[in-house]
Backbone bond lengths (Angstrom), bond angles and torsions (degrees), N, CA, C in turn:
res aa  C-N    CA-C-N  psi(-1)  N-CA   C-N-CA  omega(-1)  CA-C   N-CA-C  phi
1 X - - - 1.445 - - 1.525 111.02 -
2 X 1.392 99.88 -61.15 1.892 102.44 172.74 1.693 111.86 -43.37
3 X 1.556 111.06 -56.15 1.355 120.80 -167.32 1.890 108.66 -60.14
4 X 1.147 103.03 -25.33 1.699 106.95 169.95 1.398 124.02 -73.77
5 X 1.233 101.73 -41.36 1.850 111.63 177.73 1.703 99.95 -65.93
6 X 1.645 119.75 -63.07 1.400 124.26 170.95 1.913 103.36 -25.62
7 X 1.246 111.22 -58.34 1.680 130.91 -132.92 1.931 75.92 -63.65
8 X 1.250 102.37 -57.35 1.828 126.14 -167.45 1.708 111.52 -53.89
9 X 1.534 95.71 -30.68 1.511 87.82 -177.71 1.727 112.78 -101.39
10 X 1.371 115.12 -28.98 1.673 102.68 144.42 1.539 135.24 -24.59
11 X 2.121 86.06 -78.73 1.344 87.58 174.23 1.468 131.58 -73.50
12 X 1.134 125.25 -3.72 1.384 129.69 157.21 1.732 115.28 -73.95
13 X 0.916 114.40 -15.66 1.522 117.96 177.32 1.724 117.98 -96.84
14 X 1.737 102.26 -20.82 1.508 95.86 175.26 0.952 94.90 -113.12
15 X 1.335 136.73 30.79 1.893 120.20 169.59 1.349 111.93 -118.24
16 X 1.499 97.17 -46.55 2.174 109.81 -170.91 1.320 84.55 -103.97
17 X 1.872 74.78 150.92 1.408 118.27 150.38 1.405 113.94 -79.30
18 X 1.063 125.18 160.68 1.475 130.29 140.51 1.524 131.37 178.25
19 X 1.241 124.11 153.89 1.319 132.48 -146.44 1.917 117.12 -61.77
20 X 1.768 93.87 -16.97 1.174 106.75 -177.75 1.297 82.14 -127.83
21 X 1.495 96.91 140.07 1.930 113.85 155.85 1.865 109.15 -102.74
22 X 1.802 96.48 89.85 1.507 92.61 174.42 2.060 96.50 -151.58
23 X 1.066 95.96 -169.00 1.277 100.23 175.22 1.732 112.21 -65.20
24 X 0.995 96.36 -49.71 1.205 121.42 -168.85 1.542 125.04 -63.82
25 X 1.477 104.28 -48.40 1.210 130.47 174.65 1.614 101.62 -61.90
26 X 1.321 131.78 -35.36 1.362 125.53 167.72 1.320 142.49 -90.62
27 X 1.710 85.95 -5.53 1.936 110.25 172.86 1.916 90.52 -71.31
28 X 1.178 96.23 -37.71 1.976 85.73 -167.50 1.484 100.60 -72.87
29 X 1.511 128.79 -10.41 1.630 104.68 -173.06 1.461 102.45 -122.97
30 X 1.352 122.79 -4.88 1.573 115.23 173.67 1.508 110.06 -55.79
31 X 1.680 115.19 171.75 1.465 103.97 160.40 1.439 93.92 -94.63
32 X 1.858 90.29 179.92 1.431 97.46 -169.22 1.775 125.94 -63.04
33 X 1.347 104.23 -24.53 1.235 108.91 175.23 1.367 136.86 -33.77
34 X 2.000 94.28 -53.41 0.724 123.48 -159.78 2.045 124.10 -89.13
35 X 1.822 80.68 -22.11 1.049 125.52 -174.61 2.511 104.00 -64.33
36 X 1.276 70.14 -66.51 1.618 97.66 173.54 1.601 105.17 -46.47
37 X 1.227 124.23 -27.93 1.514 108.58 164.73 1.194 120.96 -62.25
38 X 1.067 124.69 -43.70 1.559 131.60 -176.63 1.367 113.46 -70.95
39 X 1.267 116.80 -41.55 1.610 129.58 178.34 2.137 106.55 -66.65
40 X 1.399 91.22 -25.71 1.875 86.91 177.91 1.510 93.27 -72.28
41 X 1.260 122.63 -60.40 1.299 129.15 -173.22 1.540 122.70 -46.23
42 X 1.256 105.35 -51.80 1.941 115.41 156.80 1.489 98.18 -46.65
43 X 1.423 129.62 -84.98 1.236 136.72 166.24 1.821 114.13 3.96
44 X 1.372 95.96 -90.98 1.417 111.17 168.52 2.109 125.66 -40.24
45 X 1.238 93.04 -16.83 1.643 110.48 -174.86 1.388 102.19 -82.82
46 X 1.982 101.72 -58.84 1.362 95.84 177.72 1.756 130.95 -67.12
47 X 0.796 97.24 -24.24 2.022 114.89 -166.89 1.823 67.55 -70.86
48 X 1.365 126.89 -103.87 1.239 118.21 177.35 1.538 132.12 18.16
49 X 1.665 110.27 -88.56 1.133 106.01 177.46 1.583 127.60 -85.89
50 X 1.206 99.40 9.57 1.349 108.22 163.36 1.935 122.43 -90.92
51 X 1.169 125.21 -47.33 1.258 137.77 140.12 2.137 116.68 -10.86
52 X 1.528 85.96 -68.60 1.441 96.38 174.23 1.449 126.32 -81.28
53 X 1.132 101.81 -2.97 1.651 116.49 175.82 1.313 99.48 -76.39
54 X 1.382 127.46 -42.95 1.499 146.70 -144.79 1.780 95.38 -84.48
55 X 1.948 109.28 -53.00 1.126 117.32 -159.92 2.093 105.91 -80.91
56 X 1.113 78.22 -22.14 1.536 74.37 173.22 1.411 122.61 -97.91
57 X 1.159 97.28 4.69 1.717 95.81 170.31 1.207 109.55 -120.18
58 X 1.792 129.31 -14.68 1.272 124.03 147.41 1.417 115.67 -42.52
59 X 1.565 125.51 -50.81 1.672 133.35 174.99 1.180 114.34 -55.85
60 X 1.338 143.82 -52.74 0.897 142.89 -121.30 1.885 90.65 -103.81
61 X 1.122 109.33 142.12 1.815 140.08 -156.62 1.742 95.33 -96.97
62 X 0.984 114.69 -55.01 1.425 116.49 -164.36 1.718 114.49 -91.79
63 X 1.543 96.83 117.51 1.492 91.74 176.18 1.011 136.56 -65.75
64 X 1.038 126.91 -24.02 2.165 125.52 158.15 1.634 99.93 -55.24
65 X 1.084 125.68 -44.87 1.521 132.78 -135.76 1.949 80.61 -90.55
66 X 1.041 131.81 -43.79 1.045 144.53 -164.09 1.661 103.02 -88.65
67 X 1.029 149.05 -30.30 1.402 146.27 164.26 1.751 107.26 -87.49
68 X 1.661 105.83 -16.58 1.987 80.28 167.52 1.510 102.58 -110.21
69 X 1.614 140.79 52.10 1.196 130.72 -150.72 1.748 62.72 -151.91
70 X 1.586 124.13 -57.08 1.346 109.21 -163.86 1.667 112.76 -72.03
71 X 1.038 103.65 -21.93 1.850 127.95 -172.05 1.770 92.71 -72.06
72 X 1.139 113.87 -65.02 1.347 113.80 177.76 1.159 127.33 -68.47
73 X 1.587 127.52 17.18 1.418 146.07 161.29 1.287 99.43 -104.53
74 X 1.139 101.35 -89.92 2.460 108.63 179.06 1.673 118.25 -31.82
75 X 1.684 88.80 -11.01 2.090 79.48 178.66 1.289 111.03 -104.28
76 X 1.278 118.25 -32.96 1.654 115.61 163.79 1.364 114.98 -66.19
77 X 1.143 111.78 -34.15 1.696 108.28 -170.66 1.723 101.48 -70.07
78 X 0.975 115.50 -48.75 1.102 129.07 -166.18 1.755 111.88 -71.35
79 X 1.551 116.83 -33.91 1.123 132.11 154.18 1.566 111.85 -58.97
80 X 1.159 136.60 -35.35 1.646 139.70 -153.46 1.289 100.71 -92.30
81 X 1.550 112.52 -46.68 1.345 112.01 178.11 1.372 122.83 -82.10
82 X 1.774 126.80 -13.01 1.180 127.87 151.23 1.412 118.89 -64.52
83 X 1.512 117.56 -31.37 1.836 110.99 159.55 1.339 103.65 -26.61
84 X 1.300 106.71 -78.67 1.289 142.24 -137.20 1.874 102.21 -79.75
85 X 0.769 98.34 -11.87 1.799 101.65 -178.29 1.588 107.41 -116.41
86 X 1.255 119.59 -13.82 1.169 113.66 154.97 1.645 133.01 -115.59
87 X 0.962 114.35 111.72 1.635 100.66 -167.30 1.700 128.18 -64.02
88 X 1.256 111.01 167.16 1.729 102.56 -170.25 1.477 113.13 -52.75
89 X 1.705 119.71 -40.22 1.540 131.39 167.24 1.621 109.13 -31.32
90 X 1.534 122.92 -28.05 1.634 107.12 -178.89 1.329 83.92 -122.20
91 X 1.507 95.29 79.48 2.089 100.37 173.01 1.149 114.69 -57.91
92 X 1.495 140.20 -49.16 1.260 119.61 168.78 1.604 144.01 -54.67
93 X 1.250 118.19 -5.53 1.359 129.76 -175.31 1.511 84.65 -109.74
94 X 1.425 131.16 -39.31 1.357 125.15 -171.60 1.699 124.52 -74.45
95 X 1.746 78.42 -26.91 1.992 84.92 -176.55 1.743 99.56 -81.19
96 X 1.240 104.71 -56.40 1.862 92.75 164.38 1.303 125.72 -29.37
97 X 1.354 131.61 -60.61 1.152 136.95 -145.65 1.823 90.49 -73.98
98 X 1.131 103.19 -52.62 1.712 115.71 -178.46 1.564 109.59 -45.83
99 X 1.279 111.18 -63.40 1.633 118.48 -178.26 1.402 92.76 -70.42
100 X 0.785 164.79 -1.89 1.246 147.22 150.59 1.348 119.88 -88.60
101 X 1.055 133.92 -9.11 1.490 152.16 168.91 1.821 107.52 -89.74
102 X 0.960 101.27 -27.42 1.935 114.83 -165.80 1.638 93.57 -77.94
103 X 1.844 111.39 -63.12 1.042 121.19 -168.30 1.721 109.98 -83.47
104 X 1.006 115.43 -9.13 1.968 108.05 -177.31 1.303 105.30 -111.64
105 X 1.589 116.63 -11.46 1.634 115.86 152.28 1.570 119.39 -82.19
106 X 1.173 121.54 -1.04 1.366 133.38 153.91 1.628 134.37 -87.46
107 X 1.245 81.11 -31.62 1.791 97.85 168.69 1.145 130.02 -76.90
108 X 1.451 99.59 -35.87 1.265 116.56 170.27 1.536 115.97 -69.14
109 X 1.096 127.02 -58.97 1.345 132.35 170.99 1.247 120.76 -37.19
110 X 1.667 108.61 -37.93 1.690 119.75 -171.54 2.176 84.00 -82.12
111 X 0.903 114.71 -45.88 1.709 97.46 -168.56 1.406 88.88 -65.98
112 X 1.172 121.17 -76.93 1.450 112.38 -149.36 1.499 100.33 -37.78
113 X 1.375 140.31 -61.19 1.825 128.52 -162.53 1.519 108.63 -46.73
114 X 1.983 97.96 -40.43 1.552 89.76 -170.09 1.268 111.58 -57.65
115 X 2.069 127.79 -52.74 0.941 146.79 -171.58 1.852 97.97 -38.38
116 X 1.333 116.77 -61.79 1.344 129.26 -158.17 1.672 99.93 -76.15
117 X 0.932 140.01 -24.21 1.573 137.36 -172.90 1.716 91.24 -84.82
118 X 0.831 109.88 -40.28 1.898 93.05 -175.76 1.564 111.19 -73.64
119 X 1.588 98.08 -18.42 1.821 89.11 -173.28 1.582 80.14 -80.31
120 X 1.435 140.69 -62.63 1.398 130.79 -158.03 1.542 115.37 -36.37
121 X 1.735 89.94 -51.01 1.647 95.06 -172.87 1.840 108.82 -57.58
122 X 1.771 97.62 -52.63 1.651 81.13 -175.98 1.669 128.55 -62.79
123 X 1.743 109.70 -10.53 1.544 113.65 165.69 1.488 96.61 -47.69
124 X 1.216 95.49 -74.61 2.021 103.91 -150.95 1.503 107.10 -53.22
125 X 1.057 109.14 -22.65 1.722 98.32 174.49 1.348 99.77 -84.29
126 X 1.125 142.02 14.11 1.571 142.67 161.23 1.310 116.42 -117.73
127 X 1.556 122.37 -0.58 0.880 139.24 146.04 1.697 92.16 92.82
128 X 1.047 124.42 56.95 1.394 108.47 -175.08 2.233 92.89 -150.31
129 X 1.550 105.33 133.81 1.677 110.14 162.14 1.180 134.40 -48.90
130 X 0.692 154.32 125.78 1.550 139.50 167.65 1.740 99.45 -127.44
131 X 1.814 99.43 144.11 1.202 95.56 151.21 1.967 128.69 -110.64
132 X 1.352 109.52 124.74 1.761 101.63 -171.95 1.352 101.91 -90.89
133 X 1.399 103.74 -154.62 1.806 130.65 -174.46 1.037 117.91 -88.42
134 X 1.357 122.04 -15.41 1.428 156.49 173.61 1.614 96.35 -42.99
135 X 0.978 115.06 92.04 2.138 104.23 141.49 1.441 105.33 -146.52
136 X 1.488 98.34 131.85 1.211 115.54 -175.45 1.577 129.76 -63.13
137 X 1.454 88.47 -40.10 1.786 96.84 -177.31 1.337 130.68 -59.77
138 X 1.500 128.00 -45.84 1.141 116.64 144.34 1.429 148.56 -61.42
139 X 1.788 87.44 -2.98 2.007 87.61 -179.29 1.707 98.25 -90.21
140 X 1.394 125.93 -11.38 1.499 134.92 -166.05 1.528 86.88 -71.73
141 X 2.167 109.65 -64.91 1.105 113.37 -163.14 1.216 110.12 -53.03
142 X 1.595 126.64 -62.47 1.337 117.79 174.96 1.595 133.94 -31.26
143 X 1.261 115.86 -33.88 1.680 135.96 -178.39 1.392 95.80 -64.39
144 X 1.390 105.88 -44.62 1.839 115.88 -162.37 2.001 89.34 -64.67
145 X 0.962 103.78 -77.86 1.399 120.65 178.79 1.559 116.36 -23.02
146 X 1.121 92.40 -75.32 1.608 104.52 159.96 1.763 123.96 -42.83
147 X 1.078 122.04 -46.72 1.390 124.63 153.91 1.503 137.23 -41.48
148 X 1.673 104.51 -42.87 1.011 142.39 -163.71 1.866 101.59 -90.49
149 X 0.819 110.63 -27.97 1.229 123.92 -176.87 1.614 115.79 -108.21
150 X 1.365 122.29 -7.58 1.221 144.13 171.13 1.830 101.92 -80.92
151 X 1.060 96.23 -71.19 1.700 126.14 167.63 1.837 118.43 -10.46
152 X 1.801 88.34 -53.30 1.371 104.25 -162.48 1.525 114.87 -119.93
153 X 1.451 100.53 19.47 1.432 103.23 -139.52 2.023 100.02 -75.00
154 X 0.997 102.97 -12.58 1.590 114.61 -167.85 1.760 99.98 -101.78
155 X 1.376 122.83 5.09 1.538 120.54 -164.65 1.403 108.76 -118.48
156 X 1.596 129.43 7.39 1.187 122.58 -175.54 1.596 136.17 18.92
157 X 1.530 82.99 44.42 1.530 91.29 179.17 1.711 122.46 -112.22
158 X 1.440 102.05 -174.36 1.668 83.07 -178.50 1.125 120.09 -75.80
159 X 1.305 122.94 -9.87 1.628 126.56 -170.18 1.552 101.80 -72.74
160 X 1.793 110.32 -27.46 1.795 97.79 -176.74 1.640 110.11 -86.49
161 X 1.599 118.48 -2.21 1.201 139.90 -176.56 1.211 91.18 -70.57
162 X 1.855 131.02 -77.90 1.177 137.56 -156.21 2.666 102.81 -73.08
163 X 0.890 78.81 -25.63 1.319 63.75 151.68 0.880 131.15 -102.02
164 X 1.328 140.56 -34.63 1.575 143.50 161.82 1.484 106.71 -38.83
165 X 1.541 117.49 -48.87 1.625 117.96 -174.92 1.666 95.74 -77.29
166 X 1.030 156.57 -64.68 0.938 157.42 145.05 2.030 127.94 -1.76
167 X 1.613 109.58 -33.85 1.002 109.26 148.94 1.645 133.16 -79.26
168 X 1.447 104.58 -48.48 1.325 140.97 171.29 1.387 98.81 -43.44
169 X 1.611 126.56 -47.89 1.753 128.08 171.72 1.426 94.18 -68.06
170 X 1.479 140.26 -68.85 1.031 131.55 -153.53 1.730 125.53 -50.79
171 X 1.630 85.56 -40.35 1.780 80.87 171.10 1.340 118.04 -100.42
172 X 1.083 129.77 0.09 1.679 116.52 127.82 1.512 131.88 -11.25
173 X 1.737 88.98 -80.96 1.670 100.40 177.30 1.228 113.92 -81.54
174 X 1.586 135.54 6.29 0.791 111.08 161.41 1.862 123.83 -90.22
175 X 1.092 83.38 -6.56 2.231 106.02 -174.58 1.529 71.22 -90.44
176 X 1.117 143.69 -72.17 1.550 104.47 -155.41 1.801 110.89 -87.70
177 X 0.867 131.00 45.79 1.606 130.51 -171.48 1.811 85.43 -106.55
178 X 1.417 118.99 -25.97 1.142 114.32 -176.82 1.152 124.26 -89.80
179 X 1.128 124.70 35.15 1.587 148.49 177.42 1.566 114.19 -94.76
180 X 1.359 93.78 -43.92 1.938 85.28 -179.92 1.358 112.04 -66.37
181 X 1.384 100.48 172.05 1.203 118.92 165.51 1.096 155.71 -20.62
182 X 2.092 156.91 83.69 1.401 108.83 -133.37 1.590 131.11 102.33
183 X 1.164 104.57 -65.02 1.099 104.67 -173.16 1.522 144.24 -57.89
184 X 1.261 96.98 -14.03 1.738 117.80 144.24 1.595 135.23 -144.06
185 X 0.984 121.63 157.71 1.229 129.47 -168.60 1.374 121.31 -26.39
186 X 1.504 131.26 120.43 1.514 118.80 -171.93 1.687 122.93 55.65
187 X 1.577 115.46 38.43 1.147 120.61 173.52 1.609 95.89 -141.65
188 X 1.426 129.67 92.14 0.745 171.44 122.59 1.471 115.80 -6.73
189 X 1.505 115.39 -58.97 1.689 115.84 170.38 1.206 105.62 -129.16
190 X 1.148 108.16 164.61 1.850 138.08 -158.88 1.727 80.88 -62.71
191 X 1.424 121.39 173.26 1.359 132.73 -174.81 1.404 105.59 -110.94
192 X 1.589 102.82 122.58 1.751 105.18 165.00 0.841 141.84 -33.92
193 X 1.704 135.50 21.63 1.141 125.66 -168.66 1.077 124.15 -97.79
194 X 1.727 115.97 110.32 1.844 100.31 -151.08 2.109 81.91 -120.58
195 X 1.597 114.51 -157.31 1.147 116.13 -161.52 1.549 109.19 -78.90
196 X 1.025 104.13 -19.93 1.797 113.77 164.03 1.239 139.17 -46.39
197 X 2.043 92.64 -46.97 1.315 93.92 -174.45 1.938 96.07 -88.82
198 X 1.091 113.92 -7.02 1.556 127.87 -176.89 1.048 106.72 -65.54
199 X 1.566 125.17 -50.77 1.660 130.89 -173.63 1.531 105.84 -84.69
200 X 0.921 114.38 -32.20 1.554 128.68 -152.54 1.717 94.55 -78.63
201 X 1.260 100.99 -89.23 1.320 122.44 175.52 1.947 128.62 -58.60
202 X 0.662 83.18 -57.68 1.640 103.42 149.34 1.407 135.84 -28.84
203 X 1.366 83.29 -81.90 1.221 103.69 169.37 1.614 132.60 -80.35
204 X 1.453 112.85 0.14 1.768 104.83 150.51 1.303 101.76 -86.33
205 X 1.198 114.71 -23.68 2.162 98.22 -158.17 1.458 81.57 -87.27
206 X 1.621 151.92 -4.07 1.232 157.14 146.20 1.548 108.39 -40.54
207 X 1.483 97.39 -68.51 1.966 104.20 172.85 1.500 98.08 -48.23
208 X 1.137 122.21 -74.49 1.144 126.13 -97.56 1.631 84.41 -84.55
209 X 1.659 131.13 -22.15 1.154 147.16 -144.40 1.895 84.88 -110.08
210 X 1.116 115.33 -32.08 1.539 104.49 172.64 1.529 118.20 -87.24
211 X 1.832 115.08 -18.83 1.331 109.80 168.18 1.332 104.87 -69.03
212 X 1.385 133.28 -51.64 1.659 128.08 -175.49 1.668 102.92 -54.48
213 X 1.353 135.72 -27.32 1.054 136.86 -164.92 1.570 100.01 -72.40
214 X 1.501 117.35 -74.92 1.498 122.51 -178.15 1.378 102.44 -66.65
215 X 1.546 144.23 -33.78 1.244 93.35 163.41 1.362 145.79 -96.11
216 X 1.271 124.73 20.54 1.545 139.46 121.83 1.271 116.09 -29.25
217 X 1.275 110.61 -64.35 1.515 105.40 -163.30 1.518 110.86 -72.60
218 X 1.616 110.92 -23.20 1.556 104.05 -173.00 2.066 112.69 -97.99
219 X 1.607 94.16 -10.03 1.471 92.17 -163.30 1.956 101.34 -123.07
220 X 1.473 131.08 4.98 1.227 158.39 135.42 1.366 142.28 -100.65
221 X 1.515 123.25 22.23 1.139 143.12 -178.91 1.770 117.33 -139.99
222 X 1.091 104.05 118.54 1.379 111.11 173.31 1.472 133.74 -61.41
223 X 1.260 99.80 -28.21 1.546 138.53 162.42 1.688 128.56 -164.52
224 X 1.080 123.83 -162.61 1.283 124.98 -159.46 1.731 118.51 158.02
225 X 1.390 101.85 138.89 1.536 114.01 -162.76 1.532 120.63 78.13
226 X 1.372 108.10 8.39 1.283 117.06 167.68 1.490 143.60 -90.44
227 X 1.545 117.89 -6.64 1.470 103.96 -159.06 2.170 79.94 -161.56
């Protein structure tokens, strides 16, 4: 899933032109083919962090703790796929959907560690391991990304490209880091998700999220790939 989104923003960077240097700006001028890599990978992000939105708020004991654990799943997801269902051409429904995806995939990350460091701490004072939702490395990279893309955000250059792709990877791996083993309450083994349920499943809400995409862009847009 990661290696497809990566694969899309290469080859979208050494083939097209386009008027904007962003993710986005090249989802509107690829063909669809090519297009559809990135959309499995969006695809694969959401099924992801939606899944784990579900499992960690199935676990979770405390009812506050348990309505902002589900809130902080349903708002990115729900933000990611409004990216993605509206194209940059209806910038205002598109720039929302984004800043709201930028900032509640950040928020989220910052609750969940806090949420998860108190269950760690209260393990170890009971003397017992646990593994949580907690991994750091992609929530660092994402921050980086996110910064980086804050930074430049008015300069349409490649530097806000390579952070934008760079966040956009990070919460990827971080929606699937929650697959192993452990990692929440009463989940015991790593999660089935092998290339089946990837193509299979996946890959219509993949279509189906790039048919709403182009026809937005071709039947609500005056133009496009321009600005």
């Amino acid at each position: 899933m990661i290696a497809l989104g990566q694969l899309f923003e290469v080859a979208a960077y050494a083939t097209t032109r386009t008027a904007n240097v962003s993710l986005c700006g090249y989802v509107e001028v690829v063909p669809n083919h090519v297009a559809l890599m990135y959309f499995m990978s969006v695809a694969g992000a959401l099924d992801a962090c939606a899944w784990s939105s579900a499992m960690a708020t199935r676990g979770e004991t405390r009812g506050w703790a348990r309505c902002a654990r589900a809130l902080a799943g349903v708002v990115p997801t729900a933000a990611l796929a409004g990216t993605f269902a509206f194209p940059r051409c209806m910038f205002g429904v598109h720039q929302r959907c984004v800043v709201w995806w930028a900032w509640s995939a950040l928020g989220a990350m910052v609750l969940e560690w806090a949420l998860d460091l108190k269950c760690v701490r209260s393990a170890a004072r009971r003397s017992e391991r646990v593994v949580t939702s907690d991994v750091a490395l992609p929530q660092l990279t994402y921050a980086l990304g996110f910064y980086i893309t804050m930074k430049y955000y008015y300069t349409n250059s490649t530097e806000f490209f390579r952070g934008e792709a760079l966040a956009a990877t990070s919460f990827g791996w971080w929606c699937m880091s929650k697959h192993r083993a452990g990692t929440f309450a009463h989940q015991p083994a790593a999660r089935a998700w092998t290339w089946r349920e990837f193509v299979l499943i996946d890959g219509i809400l993949a279509v189906a999220l790039l048919s709403v995409y182009r026809y937005n862009e071709y039947h609500n847009c005056a133009a496009f790939g321009r600005f």
